[in-house]
C-alpha positions, -999 to 999 in steps of 0.1 A, spaced: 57 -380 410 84 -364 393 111 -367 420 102 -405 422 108 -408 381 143 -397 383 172 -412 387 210 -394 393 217 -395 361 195 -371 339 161 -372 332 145 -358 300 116 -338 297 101 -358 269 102 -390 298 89 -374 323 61 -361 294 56 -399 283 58 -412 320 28 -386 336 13 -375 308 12 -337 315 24 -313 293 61 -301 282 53 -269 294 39 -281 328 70 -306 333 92 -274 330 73 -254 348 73 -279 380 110 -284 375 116 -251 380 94 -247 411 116 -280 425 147 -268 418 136 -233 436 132 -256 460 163 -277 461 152 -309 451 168 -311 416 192 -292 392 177 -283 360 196 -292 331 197 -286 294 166 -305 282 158 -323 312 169 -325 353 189 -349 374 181 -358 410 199 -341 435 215 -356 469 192 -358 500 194 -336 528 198 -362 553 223 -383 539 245 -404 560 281 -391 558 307 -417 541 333 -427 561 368 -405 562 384 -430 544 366 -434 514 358 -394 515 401 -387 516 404 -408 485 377 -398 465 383 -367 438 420 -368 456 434 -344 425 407 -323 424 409 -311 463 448 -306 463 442 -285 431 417 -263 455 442 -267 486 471 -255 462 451 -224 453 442 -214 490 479 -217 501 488 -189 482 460 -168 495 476 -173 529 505 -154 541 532 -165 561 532 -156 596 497 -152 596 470 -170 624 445 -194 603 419 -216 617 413 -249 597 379 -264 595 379 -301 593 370 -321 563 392 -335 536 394 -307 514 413 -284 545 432 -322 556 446 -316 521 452 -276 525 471 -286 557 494 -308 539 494 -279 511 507 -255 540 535 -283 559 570 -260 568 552 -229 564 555 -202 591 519 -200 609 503 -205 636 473 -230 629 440 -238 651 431 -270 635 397 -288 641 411 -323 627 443 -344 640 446 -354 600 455 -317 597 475 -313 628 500 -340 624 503 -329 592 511 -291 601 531 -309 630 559 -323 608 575 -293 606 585 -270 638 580 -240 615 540 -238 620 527 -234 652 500 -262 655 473 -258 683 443 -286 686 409 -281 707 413 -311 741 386 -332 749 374 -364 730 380 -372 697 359 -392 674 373 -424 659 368 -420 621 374 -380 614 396 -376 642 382 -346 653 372 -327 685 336 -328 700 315 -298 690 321 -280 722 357 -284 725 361 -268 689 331 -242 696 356 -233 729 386 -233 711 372 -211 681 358 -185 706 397 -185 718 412 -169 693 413 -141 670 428 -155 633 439 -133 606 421 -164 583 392 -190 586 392 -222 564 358 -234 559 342 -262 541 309 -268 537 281 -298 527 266 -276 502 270 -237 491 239 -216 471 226 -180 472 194 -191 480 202 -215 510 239 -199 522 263 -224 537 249 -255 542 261 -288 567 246 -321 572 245 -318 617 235 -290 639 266 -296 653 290 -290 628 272 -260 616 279 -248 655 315 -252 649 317 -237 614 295 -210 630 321 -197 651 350 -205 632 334 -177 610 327 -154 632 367 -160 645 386 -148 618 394 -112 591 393 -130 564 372 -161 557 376 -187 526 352 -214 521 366 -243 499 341 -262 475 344 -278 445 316 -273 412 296 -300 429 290 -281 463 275 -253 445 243 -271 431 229 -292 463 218 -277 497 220 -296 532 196 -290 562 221 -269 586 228 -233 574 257 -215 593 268 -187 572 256 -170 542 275 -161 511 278 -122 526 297 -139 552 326 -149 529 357 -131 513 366 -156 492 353 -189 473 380 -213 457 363 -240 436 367 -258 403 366 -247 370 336 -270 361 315 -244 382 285 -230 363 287 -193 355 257 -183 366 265 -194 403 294 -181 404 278 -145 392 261 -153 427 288 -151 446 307 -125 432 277 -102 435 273 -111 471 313 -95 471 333 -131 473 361 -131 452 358 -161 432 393 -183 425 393 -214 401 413 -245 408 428 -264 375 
């Protein structure tokens, strides 16, 4: 009943009071049990709805445009936690596409799950690009799951880039396929030193495919607008927490 009353933007507890007709203390009670739960974010005086776990992935194009600013302030922070001449394997998504353009005439040698990412590493003879063969699928121009599973198992990096759907204690590292959280599976399991990238909104939502858990990482770079509370989470887990202007 409650889920079906909100909306994405926020939902008071005196609404949901007038709308059901149970008491203030029961209406905070059950938000709490759904938000242990992962189906909403509790917020002061009230809850908004959060994204479904199933929920169709926008296009590339649309996703490389939107909050442009905010993921090259994320990708400008993770470039200087990477050294030159070090090995690095980039997960796709358009937070790393924007980390690989971040990263153009550095000296490196980069396994890159996305062509966005290669051609952009590829400008400059200085980085040493390498790409998983096979297919590659029209809209994210990257590999098929077992060409980047095989190419991940290949190598031994000094880094991992990771993103992720979705990022919480309770739920780990989160992706909306089985088969993405195959390939961000191994690239994990590939690399020293491993650096998720997520901005504020990653860290309150949850997706249905775990592949790591926060004990997995070394380092989190997000945005300032990340509560503190969740970032206590991960800095207790050991990740050392950076914050993106």
């Amino acid at each position: 009943m409650i889920i079906r009353a909100m909306t994405p933007r926020r939902t008071s507890v005196d609404a949901l009071v007038d709308l059901t007709g149970a008491s203030p203390i029961t209406i905070r009670r059950d938000l709490a049990d759904l938000e242990g739960h992962g189906l909403i974010k509790r917020v002061h005086g009230g809850a908004v709805a959060v994204e479904r776990r199933g929920r169709r992935t926008m296009p590339y194009a649309l996703r490389a445009t939107q909050d442009l600013e905010r993921k090259e302030a994320i990708a400008a922070v993770a470039a200087r936690l990477i050294d030159e001449d070090e090995a690095v394997v980039l997960d796709n998504g358009t937070t790393n596409d924007a980390l690989a353009r971040a990263l153009t005439g550095r000296s490196l040698t980069v396994l890159c799950m996305s062509l966005h990412a290669a051609v952009a590493l590829g400008a400059h003879p200085a980085t040493q690009v390498i790409v998983p063969g096979g297919l590659i699928a029209a809209d994210t121009l990257s590999a098929t799951s077992a060409a980047c599973i095989e190419a991940a198992r290949g190598i031994r990096a000094d880094v991992a880039v990771l993103g992720a759907v979705a990022a919480t204690a309770r739920h780990g590292l989160t992706t909306t396929t089985w088969e993405d959280a195959q390939i961000k599976r191994e690239i994990t399991r590939s690399a020293t030193r491993r650096i998720l990238l997520a901005d504020h909104e990653k860290l309150t939502r949850t997706a249905s495919f775990r592949f790591a858990g926060l004990e997995d990482l070394d380092d989190l770079i997000t945005t300032r607008q990340s509560p503190a509370d969740l970032l206590e989470e991960f800095r207790d887990a050991g990740v050392q927490v950076h914050l993106a202007d």
